[in-house]
N, C-alpha and C positions, 0 to 999 in steps of 0.2 A: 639207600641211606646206610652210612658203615656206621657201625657199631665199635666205636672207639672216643676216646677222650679228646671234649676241646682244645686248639692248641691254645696255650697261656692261661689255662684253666686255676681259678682263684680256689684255693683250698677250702672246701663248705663248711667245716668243723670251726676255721678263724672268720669267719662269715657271717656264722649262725652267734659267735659270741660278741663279735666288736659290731655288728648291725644289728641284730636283735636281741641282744643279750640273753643270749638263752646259753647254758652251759653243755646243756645236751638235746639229742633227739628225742621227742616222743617214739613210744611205740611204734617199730613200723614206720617212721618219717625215713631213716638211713639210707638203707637200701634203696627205696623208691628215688631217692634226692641223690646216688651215686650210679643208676641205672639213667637217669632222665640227662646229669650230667653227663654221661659217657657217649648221646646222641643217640640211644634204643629208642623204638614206638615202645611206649606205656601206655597202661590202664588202670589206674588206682583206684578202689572205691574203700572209701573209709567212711567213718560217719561222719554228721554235722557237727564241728566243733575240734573234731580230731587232728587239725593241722595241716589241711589239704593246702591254700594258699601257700606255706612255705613250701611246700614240695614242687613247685616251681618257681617260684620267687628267688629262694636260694641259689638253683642250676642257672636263674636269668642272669644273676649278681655273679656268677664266678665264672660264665660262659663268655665267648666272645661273641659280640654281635648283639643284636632287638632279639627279644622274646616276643611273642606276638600273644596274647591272652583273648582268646574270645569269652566273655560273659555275657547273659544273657539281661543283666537289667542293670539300669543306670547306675542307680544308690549305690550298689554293692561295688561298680568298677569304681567311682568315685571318693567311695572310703578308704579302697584297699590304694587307690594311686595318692590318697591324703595322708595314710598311714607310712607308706614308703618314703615321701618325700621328706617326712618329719623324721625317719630314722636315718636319713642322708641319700636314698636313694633316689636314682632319674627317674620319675615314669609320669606316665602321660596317658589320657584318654582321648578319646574321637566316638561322641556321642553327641543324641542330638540334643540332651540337656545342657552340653557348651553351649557359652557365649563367642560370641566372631572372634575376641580378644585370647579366650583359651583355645580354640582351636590352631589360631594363627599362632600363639607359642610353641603346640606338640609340631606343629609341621615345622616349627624354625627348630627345634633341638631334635628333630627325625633326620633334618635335610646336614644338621652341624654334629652329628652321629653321638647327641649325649644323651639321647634315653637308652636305657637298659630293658626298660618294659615298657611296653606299649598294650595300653588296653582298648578293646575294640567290640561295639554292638554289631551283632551279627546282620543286620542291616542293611551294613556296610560293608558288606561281600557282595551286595546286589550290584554294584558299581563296576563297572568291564574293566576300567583301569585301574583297580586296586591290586590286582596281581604285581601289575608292573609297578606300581607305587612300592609295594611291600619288597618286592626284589628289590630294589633301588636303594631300599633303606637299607638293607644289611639285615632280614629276619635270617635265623639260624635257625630258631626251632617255634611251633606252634604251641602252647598250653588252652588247652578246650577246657574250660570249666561250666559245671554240671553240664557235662556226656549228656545224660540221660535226656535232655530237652533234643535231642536227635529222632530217639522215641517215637512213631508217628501217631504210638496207643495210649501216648501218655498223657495226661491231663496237663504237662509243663511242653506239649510239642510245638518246639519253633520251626518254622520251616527250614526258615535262613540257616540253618545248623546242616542242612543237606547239600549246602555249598563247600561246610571247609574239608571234604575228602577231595574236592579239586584241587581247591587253593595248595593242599599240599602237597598233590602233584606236582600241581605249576611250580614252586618255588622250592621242588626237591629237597625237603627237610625233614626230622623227625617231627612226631608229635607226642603230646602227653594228653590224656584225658583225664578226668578227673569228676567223680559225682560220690551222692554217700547215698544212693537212692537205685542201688540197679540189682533187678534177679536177675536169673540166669536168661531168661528170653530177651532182656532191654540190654543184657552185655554180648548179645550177639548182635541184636541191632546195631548198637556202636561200632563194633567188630568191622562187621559188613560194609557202614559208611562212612566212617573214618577212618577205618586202614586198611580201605579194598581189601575186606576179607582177608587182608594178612596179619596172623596172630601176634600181639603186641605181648610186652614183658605184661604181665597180668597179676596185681596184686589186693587179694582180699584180706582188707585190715582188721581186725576186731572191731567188733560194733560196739562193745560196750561203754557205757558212758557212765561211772559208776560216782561219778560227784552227781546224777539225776536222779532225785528219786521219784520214784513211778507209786500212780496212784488212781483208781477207777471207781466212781458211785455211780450206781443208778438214780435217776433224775426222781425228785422229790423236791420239789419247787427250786427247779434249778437256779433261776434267779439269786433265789435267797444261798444256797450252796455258792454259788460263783464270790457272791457280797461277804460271806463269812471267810471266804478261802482269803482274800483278797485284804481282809480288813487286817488279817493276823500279821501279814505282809507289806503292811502299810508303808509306804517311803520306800520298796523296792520294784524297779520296773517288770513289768509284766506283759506279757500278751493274753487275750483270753481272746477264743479261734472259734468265730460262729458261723453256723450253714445257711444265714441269709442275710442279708443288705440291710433292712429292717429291725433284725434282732440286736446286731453291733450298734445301730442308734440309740435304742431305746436300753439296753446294757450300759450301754457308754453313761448314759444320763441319768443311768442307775447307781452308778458308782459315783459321780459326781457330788449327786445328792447326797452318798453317803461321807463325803469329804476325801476322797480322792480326788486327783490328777490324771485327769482319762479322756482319750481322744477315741474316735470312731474310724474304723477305712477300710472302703469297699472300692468294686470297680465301677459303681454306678458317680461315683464323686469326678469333679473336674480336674485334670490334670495339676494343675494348681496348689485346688486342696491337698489331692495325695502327696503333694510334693512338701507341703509345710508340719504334714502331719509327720511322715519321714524324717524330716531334720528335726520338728521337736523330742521325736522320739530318740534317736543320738545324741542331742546336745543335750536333755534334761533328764535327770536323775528323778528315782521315783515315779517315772509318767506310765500310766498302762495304757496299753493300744486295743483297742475291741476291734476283730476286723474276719473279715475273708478269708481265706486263703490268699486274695490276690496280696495282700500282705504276706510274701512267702519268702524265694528267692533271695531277696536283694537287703534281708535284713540282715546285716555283720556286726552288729552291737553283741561284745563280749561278755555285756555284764549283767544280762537279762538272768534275773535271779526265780524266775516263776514262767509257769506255761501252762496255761486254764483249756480245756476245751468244754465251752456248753453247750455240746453237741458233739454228735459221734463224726471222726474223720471218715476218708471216704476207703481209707484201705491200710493194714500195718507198715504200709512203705509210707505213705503220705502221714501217718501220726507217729513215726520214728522220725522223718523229715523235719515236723511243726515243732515236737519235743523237744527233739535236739537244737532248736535256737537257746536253749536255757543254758547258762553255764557254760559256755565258749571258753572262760578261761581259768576252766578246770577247778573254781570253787563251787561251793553247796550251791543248787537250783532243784528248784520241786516244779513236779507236775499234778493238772487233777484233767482227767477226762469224764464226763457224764455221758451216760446214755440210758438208751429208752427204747421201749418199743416203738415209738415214733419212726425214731430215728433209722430201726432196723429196715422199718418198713418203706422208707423213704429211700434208704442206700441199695437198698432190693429194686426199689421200683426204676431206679437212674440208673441201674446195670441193666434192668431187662427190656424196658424203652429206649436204650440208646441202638445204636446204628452199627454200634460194631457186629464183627460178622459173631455165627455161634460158639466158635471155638476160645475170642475173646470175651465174650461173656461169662462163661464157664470159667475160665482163668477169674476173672474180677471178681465171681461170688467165693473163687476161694480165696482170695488175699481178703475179703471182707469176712469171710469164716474166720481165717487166722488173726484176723484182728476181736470179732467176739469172742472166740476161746480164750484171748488176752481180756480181754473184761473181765469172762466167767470164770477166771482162773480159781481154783485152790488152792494152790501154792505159790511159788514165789514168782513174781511176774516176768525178773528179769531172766531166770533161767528159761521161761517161755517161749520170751521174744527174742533170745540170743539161739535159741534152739531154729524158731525159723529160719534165722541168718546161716543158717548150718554149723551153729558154733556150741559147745557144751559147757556149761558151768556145774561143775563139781558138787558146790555145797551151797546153801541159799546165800540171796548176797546183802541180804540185812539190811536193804536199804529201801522197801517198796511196803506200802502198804498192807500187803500178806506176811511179809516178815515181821513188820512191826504188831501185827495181831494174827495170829491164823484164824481163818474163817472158821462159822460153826455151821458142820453140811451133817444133811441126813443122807439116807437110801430114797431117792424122789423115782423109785422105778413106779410105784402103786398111782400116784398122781399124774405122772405123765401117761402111762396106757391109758387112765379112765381120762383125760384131756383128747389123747389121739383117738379115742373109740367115740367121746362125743365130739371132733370135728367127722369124722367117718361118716358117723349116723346120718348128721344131717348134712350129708351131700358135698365134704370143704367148701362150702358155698357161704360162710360166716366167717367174720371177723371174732378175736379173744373175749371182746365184752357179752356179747350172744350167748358162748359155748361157759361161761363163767358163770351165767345168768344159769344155763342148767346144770352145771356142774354142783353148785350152789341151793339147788333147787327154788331159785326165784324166778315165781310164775308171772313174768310180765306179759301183758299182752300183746305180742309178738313172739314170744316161747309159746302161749295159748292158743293164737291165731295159726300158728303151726306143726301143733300139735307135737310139741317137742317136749313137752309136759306128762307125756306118755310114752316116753326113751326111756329104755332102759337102765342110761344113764342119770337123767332127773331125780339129781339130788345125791347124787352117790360122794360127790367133795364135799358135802358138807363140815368136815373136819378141818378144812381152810379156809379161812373168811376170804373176799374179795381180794382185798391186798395182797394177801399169798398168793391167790391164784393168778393176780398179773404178776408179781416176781416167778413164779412158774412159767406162765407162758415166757416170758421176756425170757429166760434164762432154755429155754425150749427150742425160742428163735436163734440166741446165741450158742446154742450147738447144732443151730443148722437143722432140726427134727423137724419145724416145721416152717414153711413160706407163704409170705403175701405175694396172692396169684393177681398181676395186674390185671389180667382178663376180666376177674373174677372183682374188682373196685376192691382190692385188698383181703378178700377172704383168703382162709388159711389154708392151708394145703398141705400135706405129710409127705414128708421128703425119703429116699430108701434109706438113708441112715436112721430112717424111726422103725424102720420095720422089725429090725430084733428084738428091739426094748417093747415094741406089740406083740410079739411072738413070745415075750416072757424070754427069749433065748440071751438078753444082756440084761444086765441091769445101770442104771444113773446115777451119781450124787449129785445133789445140786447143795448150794446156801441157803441155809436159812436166814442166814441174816441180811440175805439180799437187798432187803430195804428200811430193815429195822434200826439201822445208822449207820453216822455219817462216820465214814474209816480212815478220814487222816489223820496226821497228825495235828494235837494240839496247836503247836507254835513250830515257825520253821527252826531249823538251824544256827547259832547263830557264826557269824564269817569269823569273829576273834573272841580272844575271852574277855571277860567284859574291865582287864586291869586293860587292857589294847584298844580298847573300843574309843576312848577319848581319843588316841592319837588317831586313830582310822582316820575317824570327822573331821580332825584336821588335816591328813594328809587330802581326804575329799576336798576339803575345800578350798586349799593352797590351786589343786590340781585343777576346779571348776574355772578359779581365778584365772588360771593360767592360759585355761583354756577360752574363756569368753572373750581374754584379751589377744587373742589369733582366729578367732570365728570357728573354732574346729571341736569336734564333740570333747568329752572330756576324759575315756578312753585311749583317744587318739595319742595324748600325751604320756599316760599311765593308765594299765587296766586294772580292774578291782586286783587281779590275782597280785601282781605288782605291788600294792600299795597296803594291801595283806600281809605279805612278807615281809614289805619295810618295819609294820608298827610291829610286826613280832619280833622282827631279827634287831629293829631300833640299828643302822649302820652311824658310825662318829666317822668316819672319814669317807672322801669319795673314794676312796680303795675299795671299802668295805661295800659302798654303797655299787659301785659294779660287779659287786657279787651276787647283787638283786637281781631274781630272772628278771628280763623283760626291760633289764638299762641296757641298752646298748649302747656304744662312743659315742655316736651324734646327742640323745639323749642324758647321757651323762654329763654332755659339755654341756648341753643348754640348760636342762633343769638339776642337777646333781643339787649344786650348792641349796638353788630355795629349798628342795625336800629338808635336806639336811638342817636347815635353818629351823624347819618345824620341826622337826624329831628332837631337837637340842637344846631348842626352846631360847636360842641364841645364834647370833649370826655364826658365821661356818669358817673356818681358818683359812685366811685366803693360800694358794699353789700360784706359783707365777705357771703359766699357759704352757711350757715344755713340760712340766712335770704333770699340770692336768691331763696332757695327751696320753700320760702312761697309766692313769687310774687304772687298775683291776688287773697291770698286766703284769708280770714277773719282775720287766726291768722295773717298774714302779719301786720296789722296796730298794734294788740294786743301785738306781738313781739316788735317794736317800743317802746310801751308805758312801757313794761316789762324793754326793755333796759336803759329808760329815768330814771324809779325808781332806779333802778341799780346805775345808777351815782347818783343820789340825793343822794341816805343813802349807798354810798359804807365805808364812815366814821359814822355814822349813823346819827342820826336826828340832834345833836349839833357840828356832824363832825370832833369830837376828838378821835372816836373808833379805833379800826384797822381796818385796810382797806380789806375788803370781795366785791368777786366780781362772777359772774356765766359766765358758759361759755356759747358762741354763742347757742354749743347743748342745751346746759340744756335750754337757753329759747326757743328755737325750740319746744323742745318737752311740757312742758310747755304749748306755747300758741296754740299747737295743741291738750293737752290731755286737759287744765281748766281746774285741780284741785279745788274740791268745799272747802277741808279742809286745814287746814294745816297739819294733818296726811297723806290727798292723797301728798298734795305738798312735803313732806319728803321721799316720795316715788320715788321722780323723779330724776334719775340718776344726781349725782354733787351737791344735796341739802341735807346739812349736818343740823345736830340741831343748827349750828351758824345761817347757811344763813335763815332760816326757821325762826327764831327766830330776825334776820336785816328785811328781805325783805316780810316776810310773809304776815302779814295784807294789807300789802299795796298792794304786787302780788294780794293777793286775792280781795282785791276793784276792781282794774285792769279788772280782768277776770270776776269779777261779773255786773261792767258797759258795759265791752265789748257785755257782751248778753242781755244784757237789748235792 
C-alpha cells in the first residue's frame, strides 16, 4: 500500500467547513485525517466523544472511491449513514436491520458509483463473494471502527472482526482503525489482526473529556441516590448503567413513578423491543434509559447530558467507555457511579470463575484495582484516570467531585491492621459482617459458638460503630488489601499488598466521610444563562418540529452544542448563521432561514438562491458589493445609458472565480463587451479590495 495522496483529492479543511460546518479540527483530529487521507494504515484511539467518525468520514468525502466502514451494531451505522445523508453526503448501509427496499437502493448507488461511504455489519464478511462485490465497487480504503471488538479477551469480542485483516488483503488497500477503549495488550491484538502485524501510523489522543464531570458515592440506598440524581436533572436524557436485567426493570419503574420519562433495556428483551426502546431514546428529549451494558456500542446520541452507574462497572476501560456517552457534543454532562461492597465482591468473583487462562485474570483484577482506586480516590479523580491512560494533568481540574469538596481522611493505618489481624485469627474463612461483629465486640452467637469471643482482637474497634467499620472494609477491598475467596463462599482473605500496613512498615489514609454523604453536586450545570434560556426552548423546539416532520432524531438536524451557540451568538443573517459550528451548506440551505425566523422572532430576509449558495463564504460579502455596483451604473455613471444588468449567476460566479482582468471577466458566462465595458473597472476594484 504506498503511502501517498489520493489522486483528485478534495481539500479536508473546505470539507470539514461547507459539509459539517465545523471551522476547525478538534484536538488531535488533523493529523489523523491528513495521515488516513494520504492512504497510510492507521490506529487512532481517542475517547468516546472525541471525534473519531469524522476522522474518516472526512478522508471518505475528499478521497476517491467507497470507503468501506465496518461497525459493529446496527443503530450506530444507521445514525451515522442518517446523519451524512442530511449534511449532503452518499452513504449507505447493508445490515440486517434493512428492509428489501433499502438494501436494493445501496446495491443500485454501489453498482451507479454514488456512494462515498459504505457501512457494513461484520457479518457480512462471512459471504465468499463479498471480496469480489467490494473490489467491483471501487473500495479504496477500509475504516474499522471500534478496533477493539477484534479483542478475543474482551467482553465486546466479535468474531467476524477476524475476517477484515483478509478482506484487506484481498482488495489491497489501506486501513484505519479506530476505538476509545484500547491498552497496550488489545493494541497489539489489533496490530496483529488487522495489519498482519505491520506497524500502522499509531496515534494516542488525549482522553480527557473535560465538559464530564466525574463523580463516585458509595451505595446507601442506591435506589433513592439514582432518584435524587435524576430528579435535579429532570427533562435531560440520561442513561443509568445496571449489573442485571432485573435491576433496570424495577429502576426503570422507579423513576417513572417518580415522574420521569424512563425506558428499561437488557439483552434478555425481544429484538423488537430493543429496537423501539433505541429509537425512543434518539428521537425523545428528556427520556432516560435504565439498561445493561448491552445498551453500549451503538448509542451516537450527542446530547446525553447525564450518565448514572448503580452499580460498579466491570473495569476503568469499560466505565470511561459508559461515561463517555455523556456529552458527545462538547457541552456540560455529569456522571455518578455507586458502588459497594457487593459490588467488589461480585466483580472479583466474575474474574476469578471465568475461563480465562491465569495470566488474563491477573490482568482483569488489576484494571478492576484501577477502577477502585478511582472510587477511593483523595484527590482529584480526573488526574487519576488520565494518569492510567499514561497521560499527566498538572493541576486539579475542577471539575469532579473531589474538586468540588476535598474529602475529609484520617491516618486508617490502626483500623486496618486490627481488621487484617482479626480476619488472620480466625482462619480468612469469614466474610466483613463476622470480623465486624468482633471487631465491635458484639457477642453473637456465632462469634460464641466459635469462640471468637476470646481473640484477641474482640472488641478492640470499639471506637467505630458498624457503619465505619463497613466503609473501612469497603475502602480495604478498594485498595485491593483484602479479597473475596470464591473457594472460600466469599470469605476474606489478605492480599500481599496488606502485608506492610501489618508489619506496621506502611501506613493508609482512608475517608472518613466515606459514607457520611451524599458528594455531588447540588443542581447540574446550566447549558446557557438563564437571559438565553427562552430562545434555547425555542430553538428545541423549531428543531423537534422539524425533525418529527422527517422521522429523524432531533440531533440529527441540530445538536444541543449548535443551538447553544445560536441563542448566545443570536446570528441576523445566514452569513452570520454559517458561522455556527455545526451549520454546514446542505444545512444551511435547508434549515438556515426557520432558525433564523426563531432567533428574530420574525420571518428572515428572503436571498434569491445564488447568493444563498455563498452564505459564510468570502465571496458572500463580495457578491453584495458586486450587486450594489450593479444598480449604481445599471444607467451608467450619468444615468442616461441603457439600462444593463447581470444575472444573480454571473455574479455568483464572478465573486467565486475574481477575475484579475477584464479579458478573464469577459470570460464569465452572461458578461458581454457591453456589461465589461458599464461594470468592469469598477467589478474589478471590487474584487481587488475584496483580497486586500
Amino acid at each position: 500500500m504506498r503511502d501517498e495522496p489520493a489522486q483528485g483529492a478534495r481539500d479536508p479543511r473546505e470539507a470539514l467547513r461547507s459539509v459539517f460546518g465545523f471551522g476547525s479540527f478538534r484536538p488531535g483530529q488533523e493529523e489523523i485525517v491528513e495521515t488516513v487521507l494520504r492512504g497510510a494504515d492507521t490506529l487512532a484511539i481517542m475517547p468516546t466523544g472525541g471525534g473519531k467518525s469524522l476522522c474518516y468520514q472526512l478522508p471518505a468525502i475528499c478521497r476517491d472511491g467507497v470507503t468501506l466502514v465496518v461497525s459493529p451494531l446496527i443503530a450506530l451505522m444507521r445514525d451515522q449513514v442518517r446523519a451524512l445523508r442530511e449534511a449532503g453526503v452518499a452513504a449507505g448501509a447493508l445490515t440486517s436491520g434493512n428492509t428489501d427496499d433499502e438494501t436494493d437502493a445501496v446495491w443500485r448507488d454501489l453498482d451507479a458509483g454514488r456512494l462515498k461511504l459504505l457501512y457494513l455489519a461484520p457479518e457480512r464478511l462471512a459471504s465468499g463473494a463479498m471480496d469480489r462485490v467490494l473490489a467491483r465497487a471501487g473500495v479504496r480504503l477500509i475504516a474499522v471502527d471500534e478496533a477493539h471488538c477484534v479483542s478475543q479477551w474482551g467482553h465486546d469480542f466479535r468474531p467476524d472482526y477476524l475476517r477484515i485483516g483478509a478482506l484487506r488483503q484481498a482488495l489491497g488497500v489501506p486501513l484505519a482503525a479506530f476505538t476509545a477503549t484500547a491498552d497496550a495488550e488489545t493494541r497489539d491484538e489489533i496490530v496483529a489482526r488487522l495489519f498482519a502485524g505491520r506497524a500502522p501510523r499509531t496515534f494516542l489522543r488525549g482522553f480527557d473529556r473535560p465538559n464530564i464531570h466525574l463523580a463516585f458515592q458509595p451505595k446507601d440506598s442506591p435506589r433513592a441516590q439514582i432518584l435524587r440524581f435524576a430528579d435535579v436533572r429532570r427533562g435531560r436524557s440520561g442513561i443509568v448503567y445496571c449489573g442485571t436485567r432485573a435491576r433496570t426493570e424495577a429502576l426503570a419503574q422507579g423513576l417513572r413513578e417518580a415522574g420521569h420519562a424512563a425506558l428499561f433495556y437488557h439483552g434478555g428483551m425481544e429484538a423488537d423491543a430493543r429496537r423501539e426502546v433505541e429509537a425512543a431514546f434518539q428521537r425523545e428529549d428528556g427520556l432516560i434509559v435504565v439498561a445493561t451494558v448491552a445498551f453500549g456500542m451503538g448509542v451516537d446520541k450527542p446530547d446525553i447530558r447525564w450518565v448514572a452507574h448503580a452499580d460498579l462497572p466491570k473495569s476503568i476501560e469499560a466505565y470511561y467507555q459508559e461515561i463517555g456517552r455523556a456529552g458527545r457534543d462538547g457541552a456540560p454532562a455529569e456522571t455518578l457511579t455507586l458502588y459497594g461492597p457487593e459490588d467488589i465482591r461480585l466483580r472479583r468473583a466474575q474474574i476469578d470463575e471465568g475461563l480465562a487462562p491465569p495470566e488474563r485474570k491477573a490482568a482483569d483484577h488489576g484494571r478492576l484495582n484501577a477502577l477502585l482506586g478511582l472510587a477511593e480516590a483523595l484527590g482529584c479523580r480526573r488526574r487519576q484516570l488520565l494518569a492510567y491512560f499514561g497521560e499527566e494533568m498538572p493541576e486539579p481540574c475542577g471539575n469532579c467531585d473531589l474538586c468540588d469538596r476535598p474529602p475529609d481522611t484520617f491516618d486508617g493505618t490502626t483500623p486496618v491492621r486490627m481488621a487484617l489481624s482479626a480476619a488472620l485469627r480466625t482462619g480468612e474463612s469469614f466474610g466483613a459482617g463476622h470480623l465486624i461483629d468482633i471487631l465491635t465486640g458484639n457477642a453473637t452467637d456465632k462469634v460464641r459458638q466459635r469462640g471468637h469471643d476470646g481473640l484477641p482482637t474482640f472488641g478492640v474497634g470499639r471506637d467505630w460503630d458498624k457503619r465505619q467499620w463497613q466503609a473501612i472494609f469497603r475502602q480495604m477491598m478498594g485498595h485491593d488489601l483484602i479479597r473475596p475467596d470464591p473457594e472460600r463462599h466469599g470469605a476474606l482473605r489478605m492480599t500481599e499488598a496488606a502485608r506492610p500496613i501489618l508489619r506496621d512498615e506502611q501506613a493508609i489514609t482512608l475517608r472518613r466521610d466515606a459514607l457520611a454523604r451524599e458528594r455531588g453536586r447540588p443542581q447540574p450545570k446550566a447549558l446557557v444563562s438563564d437571559e438565553d434560556a427562552p430562545l434555547l426552548s425555542a430553538l428545541k423546539a423549531k428543531r423537534r418540529a422539524l425533525a418529527e416532520a422527517q422521522g429523524v432524531p432531533p440531533y440529527v438536524v441540530f445538536n444541543d452544542k449548535t443551538l447553544i451557540e445560536m441563542a448566545e451568538r443570536r446570528p441576523a443573517s445566514l452569513d452570520a448563521m454559517a458561522g455556527i459550528s455545526g451549520v454546514g451548506a446542505t444545512k444551511l440551505e435547508r434549515y438556515g432561514t426557520a432558525f433564523l425566523e426563531v432567533i428574530a422572532g420574525a420571518p428572515a430576509p428572503g436571498l434569491h438562491p445564488a447568493r444563498r449558495r455563498l452564505a459564510g463564504s468570502d465571496a458572500g460579502p463580495l457578491f453584495d458589493r458586486l450587486q450594489a455596483i450593479q444598480l449604481r451604473l445599471a444607467r451608467g455613471e450619468d444615468g442616461t445609458g441603457k439600462h444593463l444588468s447581470c444575472t444573480h449567476s454571473t455574479l455568483r460566479q464572478i465573486a467565486e472565480r475574481r477575475p484579475a482582468t477584464e479579458a478573464d471577466l469577459a470570460r464569465i458566462p452572461g458578461m458581454g463587451e457591453m456589461k465589461v465595458e458599464r461594470f468592469g473597472a469598477a467589478f474589478l476594484a471590487a474584487i481587488a479590495e475584496a483580497g486586500d
